[in-house]
C-alpha positions as MATLAB code, in Angstrom:
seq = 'XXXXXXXXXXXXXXXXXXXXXXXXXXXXXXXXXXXXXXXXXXXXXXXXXXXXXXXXXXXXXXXXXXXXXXXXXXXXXXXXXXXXXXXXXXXXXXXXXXXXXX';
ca = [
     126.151   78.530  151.186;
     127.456   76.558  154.491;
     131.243   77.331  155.172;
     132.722   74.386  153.828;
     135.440   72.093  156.862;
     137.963   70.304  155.895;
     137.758   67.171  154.252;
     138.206   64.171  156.811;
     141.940   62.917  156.656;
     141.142   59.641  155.101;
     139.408   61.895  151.804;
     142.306   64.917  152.007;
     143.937   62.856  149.292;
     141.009   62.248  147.211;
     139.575   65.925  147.208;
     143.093   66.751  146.427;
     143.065   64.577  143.379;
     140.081   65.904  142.545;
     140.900   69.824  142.771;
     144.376   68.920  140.435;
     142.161   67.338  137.705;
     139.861   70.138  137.172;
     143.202   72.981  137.431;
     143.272   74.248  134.278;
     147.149   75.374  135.567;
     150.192   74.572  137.993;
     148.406   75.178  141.418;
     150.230   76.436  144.288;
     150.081   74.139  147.392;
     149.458   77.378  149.894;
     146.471   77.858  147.698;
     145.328   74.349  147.539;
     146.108   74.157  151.946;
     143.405   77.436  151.884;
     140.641   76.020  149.813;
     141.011   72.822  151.532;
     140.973   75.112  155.023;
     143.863   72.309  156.306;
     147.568   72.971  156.877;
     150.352   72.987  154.110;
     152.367   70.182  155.874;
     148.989   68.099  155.192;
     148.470   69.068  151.961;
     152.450   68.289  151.186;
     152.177   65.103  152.492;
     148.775   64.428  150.052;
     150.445   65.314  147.002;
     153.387   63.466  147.584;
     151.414   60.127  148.318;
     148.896   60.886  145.619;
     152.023   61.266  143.359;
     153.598   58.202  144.837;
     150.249   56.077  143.763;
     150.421   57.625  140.343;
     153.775   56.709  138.986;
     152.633   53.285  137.270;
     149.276   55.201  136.135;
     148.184   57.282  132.705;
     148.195   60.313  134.736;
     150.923   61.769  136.915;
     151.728   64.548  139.505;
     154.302   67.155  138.579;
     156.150   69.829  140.801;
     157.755   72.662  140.070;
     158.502   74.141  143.152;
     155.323   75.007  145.051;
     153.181   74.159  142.092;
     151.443   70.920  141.538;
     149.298   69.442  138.599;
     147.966   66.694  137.198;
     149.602   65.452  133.889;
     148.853   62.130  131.134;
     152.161   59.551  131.412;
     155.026   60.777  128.922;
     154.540   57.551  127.561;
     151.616   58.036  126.484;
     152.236   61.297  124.794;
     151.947   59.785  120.932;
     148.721   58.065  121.410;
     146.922   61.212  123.003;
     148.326   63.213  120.628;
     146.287   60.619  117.581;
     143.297   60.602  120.381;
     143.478   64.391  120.118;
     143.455   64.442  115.925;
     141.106   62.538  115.832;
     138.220   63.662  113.058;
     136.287   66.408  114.727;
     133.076   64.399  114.155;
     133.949   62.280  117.118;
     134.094   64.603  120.122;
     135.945   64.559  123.214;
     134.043   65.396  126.606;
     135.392   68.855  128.167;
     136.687   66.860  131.261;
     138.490   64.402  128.515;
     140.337   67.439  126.939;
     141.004   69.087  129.936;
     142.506   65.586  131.399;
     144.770   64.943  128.025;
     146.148   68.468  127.683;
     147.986   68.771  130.909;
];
């Protein structure tokens, strides 16, 4: 397997997104700066514009410190939770689940 390079600034934030929506957990932004082989500062700045773009949206980005992961809206808490019990003959994709039970 190649040794992956960083992503090009202009995708940083969208390979960012990407790594928080698949997290099945908080993920620590020194860890996230190493897989994306780019500097903290850079990976700070991501989150906090990715989190900026995200406020009016069905999914959010939380902090706690040096963790970051994607969430659903707050908002939008009572109408997952009907999505999610729902009859089990109508199934949700893993990605779906994993998405609406952060």
């Amino acid at each position: 397997m190649p040794k992956l390079q960083p992503p090009p600034a202009e995708k940083l934030k969208s390979v960012l997104e990407s790594l928080l929506f698949v997290a099945q957990e908080p993920v620590d932004v020194g860890v996230l700066a190493r897989v994306l082989r780019t500097e903290t500062k850079l990976v700070e700045e991501a989150v906090e514009s990715l989190a900026a773009e995200c406020r009016d949206r069905g999914v959010r980005v939380q902090r706690d410190g040096r963790y970051v992961q994607m969430v659903t809206d707050p908002e939008a808490a009572a109408y997952v939770e009907r999505l999610l019990g729902m009859d089990h003959e109508q199934r949700l994709s893993h990605a779906a689940l994993e998405a609406l039970a952060k």
